[in-house]
C-alpha positions in Angstrom: -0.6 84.9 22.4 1.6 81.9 23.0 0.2 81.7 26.5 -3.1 81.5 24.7 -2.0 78.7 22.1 -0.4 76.5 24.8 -3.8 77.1 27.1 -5.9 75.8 24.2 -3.4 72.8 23.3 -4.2 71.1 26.8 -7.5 69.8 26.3 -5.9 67.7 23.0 -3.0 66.8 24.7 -5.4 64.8 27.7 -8.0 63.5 25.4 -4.4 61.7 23.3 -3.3 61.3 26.7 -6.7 59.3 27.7 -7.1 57.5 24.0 -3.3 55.5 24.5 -4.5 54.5 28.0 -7.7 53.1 27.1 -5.4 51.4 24.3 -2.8 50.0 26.7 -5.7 49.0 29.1 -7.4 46.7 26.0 -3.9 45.3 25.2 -3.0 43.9 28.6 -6.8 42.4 28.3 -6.2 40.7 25.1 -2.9 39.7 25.9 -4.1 38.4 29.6 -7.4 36.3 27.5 -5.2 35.1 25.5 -2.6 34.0 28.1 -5.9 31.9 30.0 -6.4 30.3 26.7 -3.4 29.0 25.9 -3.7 27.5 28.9 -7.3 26.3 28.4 -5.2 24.2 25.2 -2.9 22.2 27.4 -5.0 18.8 28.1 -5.6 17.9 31.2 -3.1 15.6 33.2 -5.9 12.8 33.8 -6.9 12.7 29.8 -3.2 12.3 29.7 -2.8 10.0 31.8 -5.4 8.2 30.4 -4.5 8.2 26.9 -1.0 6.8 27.8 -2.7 3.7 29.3 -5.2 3.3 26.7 -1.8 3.5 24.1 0.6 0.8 26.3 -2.9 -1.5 26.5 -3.7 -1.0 22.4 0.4 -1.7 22.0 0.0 -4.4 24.3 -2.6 -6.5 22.6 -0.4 -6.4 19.3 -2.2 -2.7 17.7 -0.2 0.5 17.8 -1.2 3.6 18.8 0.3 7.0 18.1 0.5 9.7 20.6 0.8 13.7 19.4 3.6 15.8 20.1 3.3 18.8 18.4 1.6 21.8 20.5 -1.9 22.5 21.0 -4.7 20.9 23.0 -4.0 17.7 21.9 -0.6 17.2 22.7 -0.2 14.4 24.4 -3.1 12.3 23.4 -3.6 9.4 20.9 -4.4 10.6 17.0 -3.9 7.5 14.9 -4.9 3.9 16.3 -4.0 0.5 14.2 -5.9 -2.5 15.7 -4.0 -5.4 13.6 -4.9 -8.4 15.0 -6.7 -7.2 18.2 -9.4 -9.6 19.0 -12.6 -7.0 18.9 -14.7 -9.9 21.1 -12.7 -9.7 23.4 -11.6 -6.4 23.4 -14.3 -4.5 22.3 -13.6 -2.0 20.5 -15.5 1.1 23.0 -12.6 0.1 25.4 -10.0 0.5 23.4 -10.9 4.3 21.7 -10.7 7.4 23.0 -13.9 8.4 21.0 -13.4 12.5 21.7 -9.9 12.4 20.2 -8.5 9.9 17.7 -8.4 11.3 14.1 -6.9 8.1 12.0 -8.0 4.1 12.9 -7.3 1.5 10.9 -8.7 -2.3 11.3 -5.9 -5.2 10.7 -8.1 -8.7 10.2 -10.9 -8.0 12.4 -15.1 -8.8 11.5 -15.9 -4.9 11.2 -20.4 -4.7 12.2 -22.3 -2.9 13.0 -21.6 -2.3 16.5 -17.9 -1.1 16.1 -19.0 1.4 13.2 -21.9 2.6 15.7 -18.7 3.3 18.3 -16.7 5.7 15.7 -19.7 7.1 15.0 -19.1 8.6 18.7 -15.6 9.9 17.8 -15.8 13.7 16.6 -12.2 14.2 15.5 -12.1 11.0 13.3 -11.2 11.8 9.6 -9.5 9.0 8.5 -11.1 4.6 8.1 -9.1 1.5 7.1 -10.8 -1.3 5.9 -8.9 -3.1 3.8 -9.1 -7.0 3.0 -12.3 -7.0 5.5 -15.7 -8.4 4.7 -17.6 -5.2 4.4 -21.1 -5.6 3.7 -23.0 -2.7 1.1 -25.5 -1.9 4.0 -22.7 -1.6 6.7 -21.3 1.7 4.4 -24.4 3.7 5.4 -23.7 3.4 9.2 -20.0 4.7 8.1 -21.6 7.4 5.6 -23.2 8.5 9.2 -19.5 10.1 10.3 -19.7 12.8 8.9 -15.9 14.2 9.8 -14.7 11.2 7.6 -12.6 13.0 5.1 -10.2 10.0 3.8 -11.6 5.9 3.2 -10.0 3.3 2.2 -11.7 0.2 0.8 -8.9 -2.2 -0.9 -9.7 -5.4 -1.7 -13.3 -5.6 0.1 -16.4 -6.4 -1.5 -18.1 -3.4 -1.2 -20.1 -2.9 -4.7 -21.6 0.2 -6.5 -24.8 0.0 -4.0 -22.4 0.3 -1.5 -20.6 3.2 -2.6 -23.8 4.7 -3.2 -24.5 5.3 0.5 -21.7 7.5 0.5 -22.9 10.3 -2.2 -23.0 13.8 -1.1 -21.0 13.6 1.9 -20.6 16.4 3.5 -16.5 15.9 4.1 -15.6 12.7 2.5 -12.3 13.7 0.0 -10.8 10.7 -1.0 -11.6 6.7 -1.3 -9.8 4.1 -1.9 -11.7 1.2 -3.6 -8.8 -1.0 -5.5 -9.9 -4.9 -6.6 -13.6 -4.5 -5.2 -16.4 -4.9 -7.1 -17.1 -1.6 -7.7 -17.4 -0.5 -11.7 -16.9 2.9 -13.2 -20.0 4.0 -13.5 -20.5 3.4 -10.0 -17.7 5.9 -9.1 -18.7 8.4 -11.4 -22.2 9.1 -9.7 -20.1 9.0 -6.4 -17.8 11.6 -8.2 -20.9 14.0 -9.3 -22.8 14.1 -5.9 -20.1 14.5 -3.7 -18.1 17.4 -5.6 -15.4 17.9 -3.3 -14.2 14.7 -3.5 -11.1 14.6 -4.8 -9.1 11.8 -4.8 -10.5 8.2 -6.1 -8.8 4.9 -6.8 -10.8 1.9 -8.4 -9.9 -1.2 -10.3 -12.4 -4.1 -10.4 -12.1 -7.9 -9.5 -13.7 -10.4 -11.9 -14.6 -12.6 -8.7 -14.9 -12.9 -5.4 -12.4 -15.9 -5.8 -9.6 -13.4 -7.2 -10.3 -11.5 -4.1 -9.9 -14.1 -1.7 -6.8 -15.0 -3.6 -5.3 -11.5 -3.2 -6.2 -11.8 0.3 -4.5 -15.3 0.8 -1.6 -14.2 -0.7 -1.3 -11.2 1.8 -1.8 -12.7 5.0 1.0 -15.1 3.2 3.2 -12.5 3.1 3.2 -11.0 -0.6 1.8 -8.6 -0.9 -0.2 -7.8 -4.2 -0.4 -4.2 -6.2 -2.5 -3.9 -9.5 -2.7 -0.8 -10.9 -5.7 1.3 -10.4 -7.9 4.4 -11.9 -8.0 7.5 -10.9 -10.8 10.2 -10.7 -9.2 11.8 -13.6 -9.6 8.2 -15.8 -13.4 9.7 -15.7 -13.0 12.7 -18.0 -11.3 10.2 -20.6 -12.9 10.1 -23.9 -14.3 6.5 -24.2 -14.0 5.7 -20.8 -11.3 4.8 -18.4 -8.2 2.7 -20.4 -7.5 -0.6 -19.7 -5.1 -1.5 -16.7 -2.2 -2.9 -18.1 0.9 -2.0 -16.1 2.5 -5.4 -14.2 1.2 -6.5 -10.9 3.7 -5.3 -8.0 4.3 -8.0 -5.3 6.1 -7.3 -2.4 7.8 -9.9 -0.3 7.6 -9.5 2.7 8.9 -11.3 6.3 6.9 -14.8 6.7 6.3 -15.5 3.0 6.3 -19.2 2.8 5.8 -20.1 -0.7 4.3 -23.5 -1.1 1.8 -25.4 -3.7 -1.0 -22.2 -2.5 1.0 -20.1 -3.9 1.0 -21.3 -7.6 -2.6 -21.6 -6.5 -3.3 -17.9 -6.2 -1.2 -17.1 -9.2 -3.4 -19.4 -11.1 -6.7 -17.6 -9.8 -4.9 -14.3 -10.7 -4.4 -15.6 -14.5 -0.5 -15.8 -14.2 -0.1 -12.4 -14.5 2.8 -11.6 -17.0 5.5 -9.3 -16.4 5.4 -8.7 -12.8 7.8 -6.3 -10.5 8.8 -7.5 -7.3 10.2 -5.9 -4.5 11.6 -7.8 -2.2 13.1 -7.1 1.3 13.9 -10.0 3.4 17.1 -11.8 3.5 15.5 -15.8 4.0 17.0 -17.5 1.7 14.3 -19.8 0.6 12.4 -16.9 0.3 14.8 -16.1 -3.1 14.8 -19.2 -4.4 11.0 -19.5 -3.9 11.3 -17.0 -6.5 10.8 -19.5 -9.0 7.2 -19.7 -7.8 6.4 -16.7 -9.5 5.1 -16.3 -13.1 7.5 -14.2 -15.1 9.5 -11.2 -13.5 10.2 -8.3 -15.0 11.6 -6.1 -12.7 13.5 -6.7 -9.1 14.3 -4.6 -6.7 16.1 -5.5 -3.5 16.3 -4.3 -0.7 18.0 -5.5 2.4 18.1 -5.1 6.2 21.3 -7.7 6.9 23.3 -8.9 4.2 22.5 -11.9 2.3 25.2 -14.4 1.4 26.5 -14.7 -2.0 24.7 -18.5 -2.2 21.2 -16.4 -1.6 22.0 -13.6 -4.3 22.9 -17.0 -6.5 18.9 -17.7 -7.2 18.9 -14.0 -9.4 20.7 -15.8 -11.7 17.9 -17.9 -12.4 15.5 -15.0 -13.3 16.2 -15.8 -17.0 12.9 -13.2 -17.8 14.7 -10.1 -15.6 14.4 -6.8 -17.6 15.1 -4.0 -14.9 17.5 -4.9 -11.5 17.6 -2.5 -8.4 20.7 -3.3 -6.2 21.9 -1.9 -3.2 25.7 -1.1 -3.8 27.1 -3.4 -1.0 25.9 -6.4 -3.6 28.4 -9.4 -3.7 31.2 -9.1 -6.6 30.7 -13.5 -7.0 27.0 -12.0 -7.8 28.0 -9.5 -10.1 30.5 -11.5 -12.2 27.7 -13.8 -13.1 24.9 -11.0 -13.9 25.5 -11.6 -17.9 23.4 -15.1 -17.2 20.7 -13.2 -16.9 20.3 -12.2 -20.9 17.0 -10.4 -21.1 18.8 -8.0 -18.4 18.6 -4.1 -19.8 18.7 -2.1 -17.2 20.7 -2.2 -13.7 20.3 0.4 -10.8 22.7 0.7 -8.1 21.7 2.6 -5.0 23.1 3.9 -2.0 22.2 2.0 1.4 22.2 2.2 4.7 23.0 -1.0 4.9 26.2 -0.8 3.3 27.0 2.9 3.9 31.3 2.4 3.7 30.6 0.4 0.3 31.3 1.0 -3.0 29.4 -1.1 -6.9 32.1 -3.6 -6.9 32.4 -2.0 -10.5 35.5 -4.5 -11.4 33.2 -7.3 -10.9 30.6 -5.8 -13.0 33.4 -5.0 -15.9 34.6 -8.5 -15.6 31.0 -9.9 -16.0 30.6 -8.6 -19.8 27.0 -7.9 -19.4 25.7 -5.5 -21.9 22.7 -2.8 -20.9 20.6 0.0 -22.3 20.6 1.8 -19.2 22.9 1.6 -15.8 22.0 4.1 -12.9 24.1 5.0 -10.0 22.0 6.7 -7.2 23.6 8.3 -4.2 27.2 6.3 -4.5 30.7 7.0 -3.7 32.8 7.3 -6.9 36.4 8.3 -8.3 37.1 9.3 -11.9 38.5 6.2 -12.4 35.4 4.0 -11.5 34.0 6.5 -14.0 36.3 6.1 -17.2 36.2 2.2 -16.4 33.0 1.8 -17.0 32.8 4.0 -20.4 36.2 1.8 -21.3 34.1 -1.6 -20.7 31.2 -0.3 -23.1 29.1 -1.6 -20.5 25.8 0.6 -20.9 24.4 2.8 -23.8 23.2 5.0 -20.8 24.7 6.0 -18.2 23.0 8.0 -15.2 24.8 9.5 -12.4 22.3 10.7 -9.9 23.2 12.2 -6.4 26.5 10.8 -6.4 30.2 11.6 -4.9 33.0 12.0 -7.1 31.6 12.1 -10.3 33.7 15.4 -11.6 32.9 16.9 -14.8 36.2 16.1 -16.0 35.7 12.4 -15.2 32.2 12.8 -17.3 34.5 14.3 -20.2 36.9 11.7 -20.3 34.2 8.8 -20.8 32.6 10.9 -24.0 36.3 10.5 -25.2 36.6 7.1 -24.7 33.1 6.1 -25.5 31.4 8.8 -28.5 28.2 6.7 -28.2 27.5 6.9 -24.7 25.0 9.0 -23.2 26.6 10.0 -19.9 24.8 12.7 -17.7 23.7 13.3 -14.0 20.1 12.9 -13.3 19.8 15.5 -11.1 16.1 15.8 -11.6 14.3 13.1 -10.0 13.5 11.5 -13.5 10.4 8.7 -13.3 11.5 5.4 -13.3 9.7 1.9 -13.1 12.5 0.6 -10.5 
């Protein structure tokens, strides 16, 4: 009987037998096709080769190009191109793209035609235009509407219009646009909006003339940079309409701002725009005292790659209409003595820096300056208790915010309720919005 049993057993026992061969035989396939392609990914040395050159040429002429790094089949080759001030007549624009590859290019001051939007056209990878501050005609956006990878556009401060825009319903990848101080309206974004429903992301705000634009312009290539607020796709679903744009204009200072008589020039085409913020990041110091070129600030915030002497950090003072101040902590005590000239002044931010990494707020200075705030922030800096309790003891601030800093005990935050009942002291450990 057993003899029997173990007889009749075989016959399964070489059909399992067969089944896990067959198995293992398709596994080392599988595992062998996809050995060959992973290989097939790696990009050949001469496209390489080839891309390298094209990036040292592109970096050459004053553009930048970005090479990938991360693994695949594109390692190695360019994804993002910036042609700043490359002269296209020269350098046409054919010779300078890899066509099969780039995802991102953005133009710097160049005369975008036809011609170089025919030549992206080419590129089957590209998802990503700049075109900011360029004279883009209406008609030239239904060669770009012809790339139909393009997922992200960006339109700032062109004078592209609502027939423009219009070119661009229904495309097939398009997800967001960027169309801030054109001369596009709302309506005109809201039929973009319904024919193209996977858009997603849209900015607008509208210039009253081509002479505001060409101020904007002006000023940027001046080196300020100008930032109005903007709408957004969700503005459409507002009952009435979009609201009106009232936040401050944003300037940004940067390197080569030479503030002269054209300056109070495009702040009069602008309307002397009143309050502004400025952010400013350069250490020149007639670039600060140019300051008084401005139309009223509101809010400041510096931010430094060399110190700036205590005779530059002298023209804050003169900010008479300062509301909200964002200082690196390294900032001079001989500035911070003096920071009660500045009356309207109601709330003062004090960061961490690179910049000044061993530093710590000169908080004796700012005791001895008797200025009096709604709100003083400390972001990221190094503290003891007693920095702590001095500042509740001075009655300097109503609020006081400790966020991301060292040293601040809970028994130093204790000891300032006692010596100050009215002051609201307390970590801001959640990022908590702010306009500086």
């Amino acid at each position: 009987m057993r003899m029997l049993e173990a007889s009749s057993s075989k016959p399964l026992f070489t059909k399992s037998l067969h089944r896990h061969l067959q198995l293992a035989v398709c596994f080392v396939l599988l595992l062998g096709s996809s050995a060959c392609s992973f290989a097939d990914q790696v990009p050949a040395p001469e496209l390489i080769s080839k891309h390298q050159q094209l990036a040292e040429k592109i970096r050459s002429l004053g553009g930048q190009a970005v090479i990938r790094r991360e693994e695949g089949s594109m390692k190695g080759l360019i994804s993002f191109i910036h042609l700043e001030d490359i002269n296209l007549a020269e350098h046409p624009l054919a010779t300078l793209l890899p066509t099969e590859e780039v995802a991102k290019v953005w133009f710097g001051t160049q005369m975008v035609q036809e011609a170089e939007v025919k030549t992206l056209q080419q590129c089957r990878l590209l998802t990503e235009l700049g075109l900011s501050m360029l004279v883009i005609s209406d008609p030239l956006l239904a060669e770009v509407a012809k790339i139909k990878t393009l997922e992200t556009l960006v339109l700032n401060t062109t004078p592209v219009s609502d027939a423009g825009i219009a070119h661009l319903q229904g495309h097939p990848a398009l997800l967001s646009i960027r169309l801030g101080d054109t001369f596009v309206t709302t309506a005109g974004v809201r039929q973009l909006a319904q024919a193209t429903p996977q858009l997603k992301g849209v900015t607008w705000s509208t210039v009253e003339s081509e002479k505001m634009r060409q101020a904007i312009i002006g000023a940027r290539n001046g080196g300020l940079m100008i930032s109005r607020d903007v709408h957004s796709l969700r503005d459409l679903s507002t009952p009435g309409g979009p609201p009106p744009l009232n936040d401050p204009y944003r300037l940004f200072i940067t390197r080569g701002w030479k503030p002269n008589e054209e300056t109070r020039e495009v702040f009069g085409v602008l309307g002397a725009p009143a309050p502004v913020s400025v952010n400013l990041n350069i250490t020149d110091e007639a670039a600060w005292e140019s300051l008084a070129f401005l139309p009223q600030i509101d809010e400041l915030k510096i931010q430094l790659r060399k110190r700036a002497s205590e005779a530059t950090w002298s023209h804050l003072l003169e900010i008479k209409s300062l509301k909200r101040l964002s200082i690196p902590e390294g900032t001079p005590g001989a500035f911070l003595r003096q920071l009660s000239q500045v009356a309207g002044l109601q709330q003062l931010v004090v960061r961490k820096d690179a910049l000044f990494f061993k530093d710590a707020p000169d908080i004796d200075a700012l005791v001895q300056s008797g200025v009096k705030l709604e709100r003083l922030e400390l972001v990221g800096c190094n503290l003891t208790d007693k920095i702590i309790t001095k500042i509740a003891a001075a009655k300097l601030t109503k609020e006081f915010v400790l966020r991301g800093c060292l040293g601040d005990s809970d028994e130093a935050l204790q000891k300032a309720r006692q010596l100050d009942p009215l002051l609201h002291i307390h970590r801001g450990d959640k990022p908590k919005k702010t306009t500086i």
